[in-house]
C-alpha positions in Angstrom: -8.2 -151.8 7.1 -6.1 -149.4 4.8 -3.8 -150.8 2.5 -0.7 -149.8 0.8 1.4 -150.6 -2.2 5.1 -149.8 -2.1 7.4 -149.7 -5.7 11.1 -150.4 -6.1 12.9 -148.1 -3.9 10.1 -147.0 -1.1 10.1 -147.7 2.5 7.3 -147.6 4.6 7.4 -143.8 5.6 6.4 -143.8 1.8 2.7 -144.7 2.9 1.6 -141.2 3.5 1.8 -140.6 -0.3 -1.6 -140.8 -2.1 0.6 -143.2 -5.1 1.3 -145.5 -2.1 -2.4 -145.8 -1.0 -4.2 -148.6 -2.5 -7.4 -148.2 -0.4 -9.5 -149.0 2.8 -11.6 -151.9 3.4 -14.6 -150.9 5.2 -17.9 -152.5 5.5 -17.7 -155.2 2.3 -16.4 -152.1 0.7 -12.9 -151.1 -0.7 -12.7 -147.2 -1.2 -9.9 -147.8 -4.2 -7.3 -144.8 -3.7 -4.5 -143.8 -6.6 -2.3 -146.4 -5.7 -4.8 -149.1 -6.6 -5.5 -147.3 -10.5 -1.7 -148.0 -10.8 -1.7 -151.2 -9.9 -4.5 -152.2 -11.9 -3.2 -150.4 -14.7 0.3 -152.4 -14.1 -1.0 -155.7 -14.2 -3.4 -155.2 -17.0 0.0 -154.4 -18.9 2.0 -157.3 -17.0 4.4 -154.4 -16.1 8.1 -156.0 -15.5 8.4 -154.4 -12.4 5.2 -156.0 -10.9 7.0 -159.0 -9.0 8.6 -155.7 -7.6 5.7 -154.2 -5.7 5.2 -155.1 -1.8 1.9 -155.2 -0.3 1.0 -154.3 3.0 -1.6 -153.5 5.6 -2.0 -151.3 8.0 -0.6 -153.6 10.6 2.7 -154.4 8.6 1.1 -157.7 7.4 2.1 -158.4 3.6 0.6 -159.6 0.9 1.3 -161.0 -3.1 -0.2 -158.9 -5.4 -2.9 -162.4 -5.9 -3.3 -162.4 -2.3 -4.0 -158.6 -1.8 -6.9 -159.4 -5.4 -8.2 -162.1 -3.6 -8.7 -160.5 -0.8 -10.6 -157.7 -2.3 -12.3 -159.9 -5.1 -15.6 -160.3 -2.4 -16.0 -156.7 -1.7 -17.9 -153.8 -3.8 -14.7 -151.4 -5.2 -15.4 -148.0 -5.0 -13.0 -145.4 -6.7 -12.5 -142.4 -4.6 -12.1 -139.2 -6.9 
């Protein structure tokens, strides 16, 4: 299941862009993409924007920012390079 962050001012035809990508979840692994560094970075600051950010999967389904962690909180994070 891919998974994809979207900022103030994106749509979803923003999703091809690797910012937008927050990663796949694939066999109790999530392959972290560059979208998931900036979120992680965001809420270790407690960025204002945050409550800004829209979650969503591959099938449209969204997600809170807690939701989308809890979610991923069982499974091994591997950053892609």
């Amino acid at each position: 299941m891919m998974y994809y962050i979207l900022y103030p001012g994106n749509d979803e035809k923003d999703t091809v862009n690797d910012i937008n990508q927050l990663g796949e979840q694939s066999f109790k692994v999530f392959w972290a993409y560059k979208g998931f560094e900036l979120l992680m970075k965001a809420v270790d600051q407690n960025h204002f924007l945050l409550k800004n950010f829209a979650i969503k999967d591959e099938t449209g389904k969204d997600y809170s920012i807690e939701e989308f962690l809890d979610k991923i909180k069982k499974l091994e994070v591997r950053i892609q390079n």
